[in-house]
C-alpha positions as a LaTeX table, in Angstrom:
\begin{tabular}{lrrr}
\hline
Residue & $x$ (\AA) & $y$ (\AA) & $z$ (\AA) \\
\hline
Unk1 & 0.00 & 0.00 & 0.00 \\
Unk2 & 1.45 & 3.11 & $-1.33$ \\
Unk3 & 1.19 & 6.12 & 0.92 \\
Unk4 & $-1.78$ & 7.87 & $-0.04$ \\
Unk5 & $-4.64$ & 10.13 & 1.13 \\
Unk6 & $-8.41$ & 9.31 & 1.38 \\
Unk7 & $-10.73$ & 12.19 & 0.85 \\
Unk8 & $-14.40$ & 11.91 & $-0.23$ \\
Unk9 & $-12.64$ & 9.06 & $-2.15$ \\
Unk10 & $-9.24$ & 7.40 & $-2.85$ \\
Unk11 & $-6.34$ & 9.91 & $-4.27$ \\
Unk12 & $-2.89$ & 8.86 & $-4.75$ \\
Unk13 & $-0.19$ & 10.98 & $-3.72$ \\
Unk14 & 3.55 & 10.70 & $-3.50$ \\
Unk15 & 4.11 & 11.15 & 0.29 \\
Unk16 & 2.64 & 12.84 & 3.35 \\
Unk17 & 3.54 & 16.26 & 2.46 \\
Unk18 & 1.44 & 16.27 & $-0.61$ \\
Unk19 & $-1.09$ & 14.21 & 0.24 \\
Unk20 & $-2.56$ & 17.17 & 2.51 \\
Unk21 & $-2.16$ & 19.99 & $-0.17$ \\
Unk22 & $-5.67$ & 20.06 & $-0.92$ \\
Unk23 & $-6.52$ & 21.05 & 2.52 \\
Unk24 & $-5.07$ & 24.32 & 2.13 \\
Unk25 & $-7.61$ & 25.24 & $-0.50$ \\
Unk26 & $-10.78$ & 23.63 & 1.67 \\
Unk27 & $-13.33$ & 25.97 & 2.83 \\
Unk28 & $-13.62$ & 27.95 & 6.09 \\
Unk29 & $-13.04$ & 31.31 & 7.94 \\
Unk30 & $-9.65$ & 33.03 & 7.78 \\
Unk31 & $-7.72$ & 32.01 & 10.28 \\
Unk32 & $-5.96$ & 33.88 & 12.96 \\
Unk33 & $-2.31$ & 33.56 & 11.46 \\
Unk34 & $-3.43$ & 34.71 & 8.31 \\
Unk35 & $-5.54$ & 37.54 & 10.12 \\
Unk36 & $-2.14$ & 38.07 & 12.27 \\
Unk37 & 0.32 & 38.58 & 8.72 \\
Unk38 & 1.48 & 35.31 & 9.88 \\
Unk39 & 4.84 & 34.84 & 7.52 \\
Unk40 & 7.42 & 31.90 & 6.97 \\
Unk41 & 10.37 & 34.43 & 6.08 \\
Unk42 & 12.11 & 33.96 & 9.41 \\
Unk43 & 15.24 & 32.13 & 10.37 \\
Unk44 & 15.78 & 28.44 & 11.15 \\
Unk45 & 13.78 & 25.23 & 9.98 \\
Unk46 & 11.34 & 27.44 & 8.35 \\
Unk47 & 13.44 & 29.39 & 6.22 \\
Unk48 & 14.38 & 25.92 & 4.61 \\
Unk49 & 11.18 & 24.72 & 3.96 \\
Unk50 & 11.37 & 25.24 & 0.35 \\
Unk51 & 7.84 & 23.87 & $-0.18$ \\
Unk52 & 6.14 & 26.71 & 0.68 \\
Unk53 & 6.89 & 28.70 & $-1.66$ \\
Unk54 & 7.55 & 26.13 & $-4.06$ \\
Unk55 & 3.92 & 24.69 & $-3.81$ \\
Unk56 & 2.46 & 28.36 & $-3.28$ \\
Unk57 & 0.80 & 27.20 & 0.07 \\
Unk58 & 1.24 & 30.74 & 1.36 \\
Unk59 & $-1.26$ & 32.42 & $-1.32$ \\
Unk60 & $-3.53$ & 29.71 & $-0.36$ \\
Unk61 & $-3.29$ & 30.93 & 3.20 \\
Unk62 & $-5.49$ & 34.17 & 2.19 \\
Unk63 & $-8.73$ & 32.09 & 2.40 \\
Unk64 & $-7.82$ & 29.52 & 4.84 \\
Unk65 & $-4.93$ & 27.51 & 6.56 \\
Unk66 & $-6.87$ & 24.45 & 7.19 \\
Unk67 & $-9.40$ & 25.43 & 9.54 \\
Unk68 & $-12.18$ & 23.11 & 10.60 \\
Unk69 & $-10.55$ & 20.08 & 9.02 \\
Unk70 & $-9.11$ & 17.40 & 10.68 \\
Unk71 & $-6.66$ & 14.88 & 9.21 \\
Unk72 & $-6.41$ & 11.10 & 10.18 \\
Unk73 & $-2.46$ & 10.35 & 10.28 \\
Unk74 & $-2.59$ & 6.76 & 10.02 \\
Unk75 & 1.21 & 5.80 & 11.01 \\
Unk76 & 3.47 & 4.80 & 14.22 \\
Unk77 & 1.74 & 7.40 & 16.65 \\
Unk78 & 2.14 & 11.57 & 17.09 \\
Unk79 & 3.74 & 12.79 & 20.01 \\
Unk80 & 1.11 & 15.50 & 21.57 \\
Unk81 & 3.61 & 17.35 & 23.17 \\
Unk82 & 5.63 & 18.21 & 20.30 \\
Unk83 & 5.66 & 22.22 & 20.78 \\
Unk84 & 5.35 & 22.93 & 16.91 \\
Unk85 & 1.97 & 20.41 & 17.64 \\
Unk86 & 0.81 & 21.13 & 20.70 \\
Unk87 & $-2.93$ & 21.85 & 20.93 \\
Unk88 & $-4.12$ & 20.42 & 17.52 \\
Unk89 & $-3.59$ & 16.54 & 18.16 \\
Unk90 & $-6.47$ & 13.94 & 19.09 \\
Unk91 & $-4.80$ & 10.62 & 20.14 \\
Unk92 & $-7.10$ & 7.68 & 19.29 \\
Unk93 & $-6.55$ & 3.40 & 19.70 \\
Unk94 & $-3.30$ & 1.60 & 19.14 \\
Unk95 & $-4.69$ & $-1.00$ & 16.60 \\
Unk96 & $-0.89$ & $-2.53$ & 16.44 \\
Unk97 & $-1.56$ & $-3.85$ & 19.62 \\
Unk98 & 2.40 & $-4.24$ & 19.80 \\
Unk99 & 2.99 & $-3.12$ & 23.80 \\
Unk100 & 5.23 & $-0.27$ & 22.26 \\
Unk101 & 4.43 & 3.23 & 24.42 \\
Unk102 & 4.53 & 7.11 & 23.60 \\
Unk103 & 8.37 & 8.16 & 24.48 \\
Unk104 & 9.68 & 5.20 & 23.08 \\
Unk105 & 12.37 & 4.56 & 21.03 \\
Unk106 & 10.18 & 3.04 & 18.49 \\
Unk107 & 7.01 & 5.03 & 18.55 \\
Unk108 & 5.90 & 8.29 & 17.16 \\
Unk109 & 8.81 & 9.34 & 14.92 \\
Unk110 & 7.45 & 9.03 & 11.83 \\
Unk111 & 3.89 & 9.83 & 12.71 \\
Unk112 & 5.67 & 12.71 & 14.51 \\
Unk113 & 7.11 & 13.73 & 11.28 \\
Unk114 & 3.78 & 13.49 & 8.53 \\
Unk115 & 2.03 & 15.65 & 11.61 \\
Unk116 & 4.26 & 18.50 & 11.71 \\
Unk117 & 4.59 & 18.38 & 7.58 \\
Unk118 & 0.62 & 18.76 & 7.76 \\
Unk119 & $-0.36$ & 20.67 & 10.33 \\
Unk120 & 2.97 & 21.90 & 12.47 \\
Unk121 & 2.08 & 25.62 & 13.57 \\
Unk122 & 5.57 & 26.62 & 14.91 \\
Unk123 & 5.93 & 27.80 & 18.19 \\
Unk124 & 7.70 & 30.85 & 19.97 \\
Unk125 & 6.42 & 34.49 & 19.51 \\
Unk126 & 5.18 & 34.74 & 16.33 \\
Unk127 & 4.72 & 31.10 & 15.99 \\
Unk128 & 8.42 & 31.72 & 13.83 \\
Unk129 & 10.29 & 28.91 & 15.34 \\
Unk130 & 9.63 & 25.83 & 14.56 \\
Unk131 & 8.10 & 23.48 & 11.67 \\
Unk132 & 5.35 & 25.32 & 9.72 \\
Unk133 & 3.29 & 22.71 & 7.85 \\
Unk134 & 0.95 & 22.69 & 4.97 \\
Unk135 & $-2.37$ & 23.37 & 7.37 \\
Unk136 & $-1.20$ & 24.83 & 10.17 \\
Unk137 & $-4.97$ & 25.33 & 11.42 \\
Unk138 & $-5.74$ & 21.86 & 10.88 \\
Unk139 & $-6.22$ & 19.50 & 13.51 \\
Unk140 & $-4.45$ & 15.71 & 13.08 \\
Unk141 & $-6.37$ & 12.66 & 14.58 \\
Unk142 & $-3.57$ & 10.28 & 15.07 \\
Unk143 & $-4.41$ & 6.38 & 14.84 \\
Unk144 & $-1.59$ & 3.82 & 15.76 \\
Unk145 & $-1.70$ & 1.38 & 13.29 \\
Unk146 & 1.73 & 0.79 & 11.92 \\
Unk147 & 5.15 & 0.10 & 12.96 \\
Unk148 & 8.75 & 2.22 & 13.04 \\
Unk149 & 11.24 & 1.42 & 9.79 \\
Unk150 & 13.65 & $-0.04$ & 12.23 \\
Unk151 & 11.40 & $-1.62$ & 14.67 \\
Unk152 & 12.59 & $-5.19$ & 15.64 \\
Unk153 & 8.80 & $-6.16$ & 15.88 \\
Unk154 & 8.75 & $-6.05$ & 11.95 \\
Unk155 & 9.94 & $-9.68$ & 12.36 \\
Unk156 & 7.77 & $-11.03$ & 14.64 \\
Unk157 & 5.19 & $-12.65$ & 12.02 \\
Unk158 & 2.38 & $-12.81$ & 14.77 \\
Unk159 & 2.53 & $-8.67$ & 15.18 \\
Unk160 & 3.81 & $-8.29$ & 11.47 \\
Unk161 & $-0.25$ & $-10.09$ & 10.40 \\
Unk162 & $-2.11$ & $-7.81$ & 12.18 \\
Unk163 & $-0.75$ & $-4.57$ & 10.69 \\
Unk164 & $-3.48$ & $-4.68$ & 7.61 \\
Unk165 & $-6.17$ & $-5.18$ & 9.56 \\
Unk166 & $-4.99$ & $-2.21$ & 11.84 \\
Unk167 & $-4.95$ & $-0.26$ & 9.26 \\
Unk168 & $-8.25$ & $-1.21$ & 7.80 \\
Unk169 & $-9.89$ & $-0.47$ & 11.71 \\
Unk170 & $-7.99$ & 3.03 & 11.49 \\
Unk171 & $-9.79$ & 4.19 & 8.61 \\
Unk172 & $-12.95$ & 3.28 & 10.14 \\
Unk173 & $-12.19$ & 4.86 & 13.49 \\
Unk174 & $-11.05$ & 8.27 & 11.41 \\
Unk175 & $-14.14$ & 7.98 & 9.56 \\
Unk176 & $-16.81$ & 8.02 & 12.46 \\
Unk177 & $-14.29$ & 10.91 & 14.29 \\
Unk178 & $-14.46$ & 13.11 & 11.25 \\
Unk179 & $-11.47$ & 12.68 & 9.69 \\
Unk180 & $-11.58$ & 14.72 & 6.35 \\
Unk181 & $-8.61$ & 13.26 & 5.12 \\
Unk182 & $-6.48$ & 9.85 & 6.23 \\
Unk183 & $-2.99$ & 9.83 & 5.38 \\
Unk184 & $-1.75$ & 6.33 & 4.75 \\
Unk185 & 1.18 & 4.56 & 6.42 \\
Unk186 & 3.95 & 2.85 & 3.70 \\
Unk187 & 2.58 & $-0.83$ & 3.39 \\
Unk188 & 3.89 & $-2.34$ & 5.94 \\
Unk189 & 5.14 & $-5.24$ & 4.70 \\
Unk190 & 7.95 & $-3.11$ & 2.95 \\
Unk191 & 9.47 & $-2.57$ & 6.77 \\
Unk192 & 11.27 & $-4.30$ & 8.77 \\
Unk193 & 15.59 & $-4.90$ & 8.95 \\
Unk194 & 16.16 & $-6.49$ & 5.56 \\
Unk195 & 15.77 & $-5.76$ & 1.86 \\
Unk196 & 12.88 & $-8.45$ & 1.94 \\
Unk197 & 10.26 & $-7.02$ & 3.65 \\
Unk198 & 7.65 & $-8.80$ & 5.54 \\
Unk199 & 5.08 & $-10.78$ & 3.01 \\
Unk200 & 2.66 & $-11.59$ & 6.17 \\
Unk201 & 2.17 & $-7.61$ & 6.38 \\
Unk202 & 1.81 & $-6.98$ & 2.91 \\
Unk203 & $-1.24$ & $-4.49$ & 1.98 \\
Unk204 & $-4.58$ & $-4.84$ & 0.04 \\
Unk205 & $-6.04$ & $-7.27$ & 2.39 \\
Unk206 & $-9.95$ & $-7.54$ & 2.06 \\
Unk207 & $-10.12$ & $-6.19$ & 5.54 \\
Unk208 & $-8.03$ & $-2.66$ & 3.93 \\
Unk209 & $-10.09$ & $-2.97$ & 0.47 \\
Unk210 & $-13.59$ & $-3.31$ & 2.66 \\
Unk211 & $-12.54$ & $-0.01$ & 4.90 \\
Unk212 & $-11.94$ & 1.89 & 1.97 \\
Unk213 & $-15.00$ & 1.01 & 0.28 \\
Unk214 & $-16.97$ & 2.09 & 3.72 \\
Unk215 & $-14.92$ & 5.60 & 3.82 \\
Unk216 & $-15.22$ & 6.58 & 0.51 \\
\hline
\end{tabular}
């Protein structure tokens, strides 16, 4: 399973960062950053994030930055308490089941990641320091339902066969909590340690196929 976003139906993107670029032009109220003159030409990680400009996400910003959406991030859990996060996460259920927690060395960094690419807000005075994201008004619903790259538990076959049917109860869980959007996790049985991957955790399962069907 590629990583993808589901709107009102399936739409195949090349990775987390664009699968929420459509968000920026969604309807709603301007928001207060764009009220405030809220800009990304300070100093530090924003000044890199070529993107912006690249993508013209600013310009979008003059009708809204996301507000009133919220976006599923299907993937290895979001740390809350991220500052450039803080406020705009909703934790849900750990479908992975796995017995890895929040501060871990194997949870949260890539879900961690895909947040702050959609929805990071910055943090500091002026909200200048800091990832900005695409949305940065948008709220993120994070769903456990994969593992980290570099997780030993990649191996374990028993964990490794549950992983598509985690994802498949994620989408349903975002779609009854108003997910929006639900950005996709890599299939999962492309992780683990070796080259190989991990056939038992390979995607498209009838469980994933069925979930899909109900969300779109």
């Amino acid at each position: 399973m590629s990583h993808r976003s589901l709107r009102s139906a399936l739409v195949p993107v090349t990775s987390g960062l664009a699968a929420v670029i459509a968000i920026s032009w969604l309807g709603g109220a301007v928001p207060a950053h764009a009220a405030a003159g809220y800009s990304v030409a300070g100093q530090g990680v924003q000044a890199q994030e070529w993107w912006l400009d690249s993508l013209h996400v600013t310009q979008t910003w003059r009708a809204t930055e996301g507000a009133g959406i919220t976006v599923a991030v299907l993937g290895t859990g979001v740390d809350s308490r991220h500052p450039d996060l803080a406020g705009s996460v909703t934790t849900g259920p750990d479908y992975t089941h796995s017995g890895r927690t929040a501060g871990g060395p194997f949870w949260g960094i890539n879900g961690t990641a895909v947040a702050a690419a959609i929805a990071g807000h910055g943090h500091g005075t002026g909200h200048v320091q800091g990832l900005l994201g695409i949305a940065p008004a948008a709220k993120i619903l994070s769903v456990r339902v994969s593992l980290e790259y570099n997780d030993p538990l990649n191996s374990e076959a028993a964990i490794a066969r549950r992983l598509p049917g985690a994802i498949a109860s994620g989408i349903v869980y975002a779609v009854g909590h108003g997910a929006r959007i639900i950005d996709l996790p890599l299939d999962p049985g492309t992780a683990g340690l070796t080259d190989q991957g991990n056939p038992a955790a390979a995607g498209g399962s009838p469980a994933e196929q069925a979930a899909v069907a109900y969300a779109t």
